[in-house]
C-alpha positions as CSV (number, residue, x, y, z in Angstrom):
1,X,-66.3,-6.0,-10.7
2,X,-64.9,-9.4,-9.8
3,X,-62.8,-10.3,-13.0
4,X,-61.3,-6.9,-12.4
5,X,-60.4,-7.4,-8.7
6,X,-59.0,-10.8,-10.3
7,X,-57.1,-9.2,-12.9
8,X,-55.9,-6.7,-10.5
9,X,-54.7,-9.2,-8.1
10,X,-53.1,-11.7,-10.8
11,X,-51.3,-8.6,-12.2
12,X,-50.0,-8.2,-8.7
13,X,-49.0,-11.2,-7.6
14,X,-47.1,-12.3,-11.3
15,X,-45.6,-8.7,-11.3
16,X,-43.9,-9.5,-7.3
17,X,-43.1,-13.1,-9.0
18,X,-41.1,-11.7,-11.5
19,X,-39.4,-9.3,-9.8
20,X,-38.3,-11.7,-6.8
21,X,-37.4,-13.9,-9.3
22,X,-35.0,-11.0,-10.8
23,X,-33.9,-10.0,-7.7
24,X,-32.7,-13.6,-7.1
25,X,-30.5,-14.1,-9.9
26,X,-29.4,-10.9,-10.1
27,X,-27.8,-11.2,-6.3
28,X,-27.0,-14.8,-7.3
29,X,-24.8,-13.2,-10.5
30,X,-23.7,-10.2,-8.5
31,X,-22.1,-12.8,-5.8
32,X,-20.6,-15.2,-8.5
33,X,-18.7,-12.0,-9.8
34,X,-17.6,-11.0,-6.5
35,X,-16.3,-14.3,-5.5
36,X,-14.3,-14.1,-9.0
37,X,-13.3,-10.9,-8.5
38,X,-11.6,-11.9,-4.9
39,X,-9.9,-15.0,-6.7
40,X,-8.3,-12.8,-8.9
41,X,-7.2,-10.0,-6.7
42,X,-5.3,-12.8,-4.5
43,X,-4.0,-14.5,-7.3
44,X,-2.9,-11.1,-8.6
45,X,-1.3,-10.4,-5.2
46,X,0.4,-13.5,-4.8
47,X,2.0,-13.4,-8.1
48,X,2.7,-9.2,-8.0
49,X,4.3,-10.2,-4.7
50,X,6.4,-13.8,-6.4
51,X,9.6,-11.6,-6.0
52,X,9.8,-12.1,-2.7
53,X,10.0,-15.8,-2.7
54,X,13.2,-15.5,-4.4
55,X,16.5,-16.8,-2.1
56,X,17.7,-13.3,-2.1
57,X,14.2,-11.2,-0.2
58,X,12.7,-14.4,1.0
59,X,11.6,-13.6,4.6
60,X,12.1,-9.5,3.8
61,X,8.1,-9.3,4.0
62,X,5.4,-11.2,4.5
63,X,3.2,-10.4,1.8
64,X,3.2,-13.5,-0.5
65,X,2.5,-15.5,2.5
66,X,-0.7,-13.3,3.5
67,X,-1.8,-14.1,0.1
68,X,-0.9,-17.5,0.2
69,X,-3.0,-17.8,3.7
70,X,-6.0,-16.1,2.0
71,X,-5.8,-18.4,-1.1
72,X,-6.4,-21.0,1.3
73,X,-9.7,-19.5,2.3
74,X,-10.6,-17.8,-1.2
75,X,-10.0,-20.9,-2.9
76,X,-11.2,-23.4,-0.6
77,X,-14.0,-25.2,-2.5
78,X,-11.4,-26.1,-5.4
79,X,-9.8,-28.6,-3.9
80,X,-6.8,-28.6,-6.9
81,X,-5.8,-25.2,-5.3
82,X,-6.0,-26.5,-1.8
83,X,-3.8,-29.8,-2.6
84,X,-1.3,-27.8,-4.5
85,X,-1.0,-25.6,-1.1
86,X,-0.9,-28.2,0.6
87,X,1.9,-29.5,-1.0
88,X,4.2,-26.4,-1.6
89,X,3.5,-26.4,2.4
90,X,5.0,-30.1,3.1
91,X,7.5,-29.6,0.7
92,X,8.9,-25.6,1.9
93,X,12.5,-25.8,0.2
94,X,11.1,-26.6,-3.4
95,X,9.2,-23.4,-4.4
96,X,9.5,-23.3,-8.7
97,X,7.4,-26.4,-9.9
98,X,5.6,-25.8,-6.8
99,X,4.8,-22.3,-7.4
100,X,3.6,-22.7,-10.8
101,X,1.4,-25.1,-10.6
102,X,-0.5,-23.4,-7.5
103,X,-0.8,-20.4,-10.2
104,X,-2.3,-22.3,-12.6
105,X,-4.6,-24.0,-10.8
106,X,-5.6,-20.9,-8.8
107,X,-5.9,-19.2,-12.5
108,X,-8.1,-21.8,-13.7
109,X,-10.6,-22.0,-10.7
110,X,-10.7,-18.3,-11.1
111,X,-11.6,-18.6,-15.0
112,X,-8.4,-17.0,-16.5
113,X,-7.0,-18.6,-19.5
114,X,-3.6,-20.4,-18.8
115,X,-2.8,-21.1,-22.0
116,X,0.1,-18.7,-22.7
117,X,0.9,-18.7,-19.2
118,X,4.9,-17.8,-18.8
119,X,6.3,-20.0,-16.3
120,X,10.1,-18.6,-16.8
121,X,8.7,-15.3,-15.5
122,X,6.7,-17.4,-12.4
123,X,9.8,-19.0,-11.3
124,X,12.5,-16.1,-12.0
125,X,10.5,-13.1,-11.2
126,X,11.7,-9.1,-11.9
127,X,13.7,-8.5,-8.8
128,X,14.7,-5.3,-7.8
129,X,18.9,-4.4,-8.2
């Protein structure tokens, strides 16, 4: 009766092991992909909304500068991202060079390949007529 009170109870207690241990990287893989996810959509934002940075809309709406200001929260363990907001920040009236390489360092933190990366289309985005 005791070895199977013992094998009961071992069963138990590896079986609520293994599943807390499941649980745990299954919540720790669930948050890594929602942090990813959230890079992604602000990069996607800030890029979607690059047109308005041109001399022509600049200051027509503030959407590329919400995105900016939640890139700075989004991305704020990568401190490539943070120095490059930093310095499009210091340096307002130079937005091209600037511009791109806060995409591509905002693309790399959030794991997208850069590689073919068209920087023409960053720094002369479709603009409406």
């Amino acid at each position: 009766m005791k070895e199977i009170l013992i094998g009961v109870f071992s069963g138990l207690v590896s079986g609520l092991l293994s599943g807390s241990f499941v649980a745990c990287i299954t919540v720790w893989l669930n948050r890594r992909w929602e942090v990813r996810t959230l890079k992604r959509d602000v990069l996607r934002r800030l890029v979607g909304y690059s047109y308005r940075l041109t001399t022509r809309l600049v200051g027509t709406d503030g959407e590329p500068f919400v995105a900016f200001n939640e890139a700075a929260v989004v991305y704020s363990k990568h401190k490539a991202v943070v120095n490059a907001l930093k310095k499009m920040r210091d340096r307002p009236g130079v937005l091209e060079n600037d511009f791109v390489d806060l995409v591509t360092k905002m693309a790399k933190a959030a794991k997208i390949p850069t590689d073919e990366l068209n920087h023409d289309l960053l720094t002369q985005p479709l603009t409406p007529p």
